[in-house]
VEXDREN-2710 file (C-alpha; in Angstrom, 1 decimal):
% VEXDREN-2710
k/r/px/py/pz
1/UNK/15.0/-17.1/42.4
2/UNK/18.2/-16.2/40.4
3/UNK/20.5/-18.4/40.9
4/UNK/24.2/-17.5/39.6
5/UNK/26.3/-19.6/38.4
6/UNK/29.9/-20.4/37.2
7/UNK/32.2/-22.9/35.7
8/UNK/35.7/-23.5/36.7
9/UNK/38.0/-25.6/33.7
10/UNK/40.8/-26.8/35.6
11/UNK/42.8/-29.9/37.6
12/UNK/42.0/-31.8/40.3
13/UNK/43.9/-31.4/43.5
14/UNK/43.7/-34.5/45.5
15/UNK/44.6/-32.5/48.6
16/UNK/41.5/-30.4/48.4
17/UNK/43.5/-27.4/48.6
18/UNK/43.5/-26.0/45.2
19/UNK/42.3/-26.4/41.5
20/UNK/38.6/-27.4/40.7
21/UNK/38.2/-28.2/45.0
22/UNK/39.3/-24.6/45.8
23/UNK/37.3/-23.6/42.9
24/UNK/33.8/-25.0/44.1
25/UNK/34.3/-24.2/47.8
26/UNK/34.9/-20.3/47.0
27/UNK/32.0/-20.5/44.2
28/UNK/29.9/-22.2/47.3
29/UNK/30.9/-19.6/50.3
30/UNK/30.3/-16.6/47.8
31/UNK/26.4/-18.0/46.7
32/UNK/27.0/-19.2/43.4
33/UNK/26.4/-22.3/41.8
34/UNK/29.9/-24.1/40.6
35/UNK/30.0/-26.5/37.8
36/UNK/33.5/-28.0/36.3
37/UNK/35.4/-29.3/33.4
38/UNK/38.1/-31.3/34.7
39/UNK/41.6/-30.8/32.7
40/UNK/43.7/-33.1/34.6
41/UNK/43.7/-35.5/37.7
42/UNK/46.4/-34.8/40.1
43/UNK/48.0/-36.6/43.0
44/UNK/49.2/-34.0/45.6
45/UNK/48.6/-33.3/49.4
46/UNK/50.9/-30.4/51.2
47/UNK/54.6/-31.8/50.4
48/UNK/54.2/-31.9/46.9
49/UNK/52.8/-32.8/43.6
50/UNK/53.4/-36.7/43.2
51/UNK/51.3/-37.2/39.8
52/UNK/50.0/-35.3/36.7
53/UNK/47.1/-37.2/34.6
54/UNK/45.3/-35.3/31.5
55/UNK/42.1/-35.7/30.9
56/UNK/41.8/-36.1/26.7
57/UNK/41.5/-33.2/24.7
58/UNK/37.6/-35.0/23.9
59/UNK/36.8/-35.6/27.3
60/UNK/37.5/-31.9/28.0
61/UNK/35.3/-30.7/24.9
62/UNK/32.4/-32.9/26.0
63/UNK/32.5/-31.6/29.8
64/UNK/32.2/-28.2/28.0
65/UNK/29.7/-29.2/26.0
66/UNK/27.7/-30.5/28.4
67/UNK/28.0/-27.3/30.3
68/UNK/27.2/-25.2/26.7
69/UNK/23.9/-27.1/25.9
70/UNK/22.3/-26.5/29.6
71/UNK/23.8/-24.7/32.1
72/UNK/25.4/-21.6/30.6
73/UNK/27.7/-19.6/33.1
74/UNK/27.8/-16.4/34.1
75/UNK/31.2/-16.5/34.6
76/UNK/33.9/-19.0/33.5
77/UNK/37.5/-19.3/35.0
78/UNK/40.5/-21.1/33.8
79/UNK/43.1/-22.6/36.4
80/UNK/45.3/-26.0/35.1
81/UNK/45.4/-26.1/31.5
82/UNK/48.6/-28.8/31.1
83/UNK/49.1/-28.7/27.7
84/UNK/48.5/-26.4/24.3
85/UNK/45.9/-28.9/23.1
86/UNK/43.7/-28.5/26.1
87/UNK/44.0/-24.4/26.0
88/UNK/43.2/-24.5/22.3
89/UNK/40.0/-26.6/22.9
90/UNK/39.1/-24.9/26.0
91/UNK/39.6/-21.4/24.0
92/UNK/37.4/-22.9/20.8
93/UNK/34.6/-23.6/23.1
94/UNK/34.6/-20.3/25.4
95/UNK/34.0/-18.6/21.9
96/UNK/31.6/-21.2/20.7
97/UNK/29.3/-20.5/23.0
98/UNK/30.2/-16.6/23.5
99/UNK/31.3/-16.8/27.4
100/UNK/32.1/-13.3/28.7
101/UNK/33.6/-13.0/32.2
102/UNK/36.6/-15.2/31.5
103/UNK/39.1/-15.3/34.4
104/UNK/42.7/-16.4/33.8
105/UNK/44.7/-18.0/37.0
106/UNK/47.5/-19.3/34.6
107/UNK/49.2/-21.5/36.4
108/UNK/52.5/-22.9/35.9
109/UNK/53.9/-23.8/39.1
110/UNK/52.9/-25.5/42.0
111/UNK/53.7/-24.0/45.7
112/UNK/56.4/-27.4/46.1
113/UNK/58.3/-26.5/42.4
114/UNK/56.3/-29.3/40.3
115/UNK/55.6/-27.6/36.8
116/UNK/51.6/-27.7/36.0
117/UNK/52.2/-26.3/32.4
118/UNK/53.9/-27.5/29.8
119/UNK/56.7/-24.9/28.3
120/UNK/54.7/-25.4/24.3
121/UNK/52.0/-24.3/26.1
122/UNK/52.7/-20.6/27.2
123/UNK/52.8/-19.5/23.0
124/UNK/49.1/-21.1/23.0
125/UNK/48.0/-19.3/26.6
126/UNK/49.2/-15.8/24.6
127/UNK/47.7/-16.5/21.4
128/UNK/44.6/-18.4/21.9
129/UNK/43.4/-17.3/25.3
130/UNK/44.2/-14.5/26.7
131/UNK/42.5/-12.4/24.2
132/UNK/39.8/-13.8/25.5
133/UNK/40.1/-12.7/29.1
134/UNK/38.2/-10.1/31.2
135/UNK/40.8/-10.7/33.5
136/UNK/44.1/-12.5/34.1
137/UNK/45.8/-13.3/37.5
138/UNK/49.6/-13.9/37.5
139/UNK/51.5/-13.8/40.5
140/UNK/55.5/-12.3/39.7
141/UNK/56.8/-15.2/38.5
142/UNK/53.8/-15.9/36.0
143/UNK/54.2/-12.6/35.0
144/UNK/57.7/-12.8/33.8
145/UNK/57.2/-15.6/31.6
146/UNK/53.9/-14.3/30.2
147/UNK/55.8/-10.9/29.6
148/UNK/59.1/-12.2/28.7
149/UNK/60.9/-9.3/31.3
150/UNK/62.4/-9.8/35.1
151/UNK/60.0/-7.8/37.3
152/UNK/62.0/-7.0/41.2
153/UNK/59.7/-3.6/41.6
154/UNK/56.9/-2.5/41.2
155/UNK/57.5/0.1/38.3
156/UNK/58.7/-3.4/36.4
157/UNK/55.2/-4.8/37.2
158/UNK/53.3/-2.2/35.8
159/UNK/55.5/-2.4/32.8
160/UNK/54.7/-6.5/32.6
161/UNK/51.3/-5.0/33.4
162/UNK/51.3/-3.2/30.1
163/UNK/52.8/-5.7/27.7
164/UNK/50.3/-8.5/28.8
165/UNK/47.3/-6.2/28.3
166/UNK/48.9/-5.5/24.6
167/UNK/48.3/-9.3/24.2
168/UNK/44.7/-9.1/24.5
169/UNK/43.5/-9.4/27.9
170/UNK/40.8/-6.1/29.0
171/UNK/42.5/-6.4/32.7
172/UNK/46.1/-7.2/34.2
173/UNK/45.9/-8.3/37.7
174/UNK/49.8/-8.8/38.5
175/UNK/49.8/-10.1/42.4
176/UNK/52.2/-8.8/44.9
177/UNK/52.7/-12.0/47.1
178/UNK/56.5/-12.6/46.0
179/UNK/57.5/-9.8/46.5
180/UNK/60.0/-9.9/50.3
181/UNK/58.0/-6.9/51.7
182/UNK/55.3/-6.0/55.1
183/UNK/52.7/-4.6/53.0
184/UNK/51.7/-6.6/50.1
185/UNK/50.8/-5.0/46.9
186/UNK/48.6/-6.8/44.2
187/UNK/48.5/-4.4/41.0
188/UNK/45.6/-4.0/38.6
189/UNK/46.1/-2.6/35.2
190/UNK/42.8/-1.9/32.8
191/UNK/44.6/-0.1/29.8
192/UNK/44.8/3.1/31.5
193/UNK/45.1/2.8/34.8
194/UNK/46.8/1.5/37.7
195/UNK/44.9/0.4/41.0
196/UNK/47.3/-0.8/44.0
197/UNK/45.9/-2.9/46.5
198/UNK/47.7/-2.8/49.2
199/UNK/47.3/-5.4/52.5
200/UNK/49.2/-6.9/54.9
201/UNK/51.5/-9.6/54.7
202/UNK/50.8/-13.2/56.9
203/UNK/53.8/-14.8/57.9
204/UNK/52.6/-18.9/57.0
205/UNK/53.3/-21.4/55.1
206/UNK/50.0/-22.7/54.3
207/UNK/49.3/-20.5/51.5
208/UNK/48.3/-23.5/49.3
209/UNK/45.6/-23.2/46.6
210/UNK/45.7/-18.7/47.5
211/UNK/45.6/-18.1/43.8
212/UNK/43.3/-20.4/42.8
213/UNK/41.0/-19.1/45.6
214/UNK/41.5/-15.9/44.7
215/UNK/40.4/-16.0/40.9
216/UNK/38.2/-18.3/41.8
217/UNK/36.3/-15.0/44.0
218/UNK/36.3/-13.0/41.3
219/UNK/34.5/-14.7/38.9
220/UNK/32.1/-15.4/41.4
221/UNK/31.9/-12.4/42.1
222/UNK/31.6/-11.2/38.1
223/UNK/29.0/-14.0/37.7
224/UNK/27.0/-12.0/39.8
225/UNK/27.3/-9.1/37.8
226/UNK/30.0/-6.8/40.2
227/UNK/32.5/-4.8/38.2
228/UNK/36.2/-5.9/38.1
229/UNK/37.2/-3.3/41.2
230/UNK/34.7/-4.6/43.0
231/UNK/34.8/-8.1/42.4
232/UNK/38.3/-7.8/42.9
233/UNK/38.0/-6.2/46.5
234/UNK/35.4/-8.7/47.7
235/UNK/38.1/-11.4/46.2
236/UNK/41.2/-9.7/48.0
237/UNK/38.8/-9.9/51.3
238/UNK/38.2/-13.6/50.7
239/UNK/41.8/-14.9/50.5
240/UNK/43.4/-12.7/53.3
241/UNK/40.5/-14.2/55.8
242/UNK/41.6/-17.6/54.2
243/UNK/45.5/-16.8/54.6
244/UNK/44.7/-15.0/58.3
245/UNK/42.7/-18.2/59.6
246/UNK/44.5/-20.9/58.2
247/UNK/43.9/-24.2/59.3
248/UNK/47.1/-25.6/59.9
249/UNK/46.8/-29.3/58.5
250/UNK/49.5/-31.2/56.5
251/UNK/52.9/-31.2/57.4
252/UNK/53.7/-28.9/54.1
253/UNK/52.8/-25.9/52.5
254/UNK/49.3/-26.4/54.0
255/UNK/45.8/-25.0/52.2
256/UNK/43.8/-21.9/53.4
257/UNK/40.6/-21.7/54.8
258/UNK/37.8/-21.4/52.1
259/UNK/35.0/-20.7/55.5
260/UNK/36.9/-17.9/57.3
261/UNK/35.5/-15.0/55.3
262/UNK/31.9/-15.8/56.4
263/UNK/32.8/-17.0/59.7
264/UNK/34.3/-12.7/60.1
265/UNK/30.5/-12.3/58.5
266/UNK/31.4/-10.1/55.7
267/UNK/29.7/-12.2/53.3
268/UNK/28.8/-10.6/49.7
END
């Protein structure tokens, strides 16, 4: 039996919503084995984001080294990095131990406004990591500070599209969900061309933990050895059947539902 697996570095939603919980239930659902390093605990449910706790640059190294010496991915994402410390380490062990299928979700910004990375830190994400990346996953606002330009269209997006790729990365995936229109476009750039993916907008609240799920498909879908389009479509799939069937708990921005994709049994 050939079992897949992949690791998720990231923090700890409380909630169960996003982070390493979102991680390890999409790594579940989509058949692959999910191991962690934890980067930070936090305190959070729906309404907000009450507590931030990193875990020690050493305490991350070791979780990854634990990982290195036994159980090597096949895919390796990065969500909740906090700090330029803990992206420096984390990027000093993914090329230690030569991990390919690195998937970016930078994130900066939780869904109630509570930053999740450190301003210092966005020099270190450029420099250290992303050249590292088989693909990144910003959403618009991630976008602009990564690219350092105001995207309001979508010819500004595939600008951002191009000046992130020029920082290393081998695949921009620049998401659509800001953007105030009916049809959602998410926008993939691989150093020559564009691919719009175009679906329809949910009108709901309880988008919680949707790009965390979202990168989260994708590696598991490149840890089973899928291309980026198509881990990307099988990933697309995944979190509008999360968005669609909700499960309306909380009485915030609530979290989406990790089981609705094999419920519609479309499983891949």
């Amino acid at each position: 039996m050939n079992v897949f697996k992949a690791l998720t570095i990231a923090g700890s939603d409380s909630g169960g919503g996003a982070g390493i919980q979102a991680d390890l239930k999409t790594f579940q659902e989509l058949g692959v084995y999910g191991m962690t390093a934890l980067t930070a605990v936090t305190a959070q449910n729906t309404t907000g984001v009450q507590g931030v706790y990193p875990v020690t640059v050493e305490g991350i190294a070791e979780q990854i080294d634990s990982i290195g010496t036994d159980l090597t991915p096949d895919a390796v994402k990065t969500g909740m990095l906090f700090n330029s410390d803990i992206i420096k380490i984390v990027a000093e062990k993914i090329t230690q131990y030569k991990w390919s299928n690195l998937v970016i979700d930078p994130v900066m910004i939780a869904k109630g406004g509570s930053p999740l990375l450190q301003k210092e830190a966005i020099d270190a994400l450029k420099e250290y990591l992303l050249p590292l990346a088989t693909v990144i996953t910003p959403n618009i606002p991630e976008a602009e500070v990564i690219s350092g330009i105001k995207i309001t269209n979508l010819s500004e997006r595939k600008v951002a599209s191009k000046i992130i790729y020029e920082l290393g990365a081998k695949n921009v995936m620049i998401k659509g969900g800001h953007e105030e229109t009916d049809q959602m476009i998410d926008l993939l750039f691989d150093g020559n061309d564009f691919l719009q993916i175009e679906s329809k907008r949910v009108e709901t609240k309880n988008t919680h933990g949707a790009g965390c799920t979202f990168s989260a498909a994708i590696t598991a879908q490149l840890a089973k050895g899928n291309t980026i389009e198509d881990s990307i479509t099988v990933a697309k799939n995944f979190i509008q059947a999360a968005i669609e069937d909700d499960l309306h708990i909380g009485t915030g921005h609530g979290p989406t539902n990790h089981w609705a994709y094999n419920k519609r049994g479309v499983y891949s």
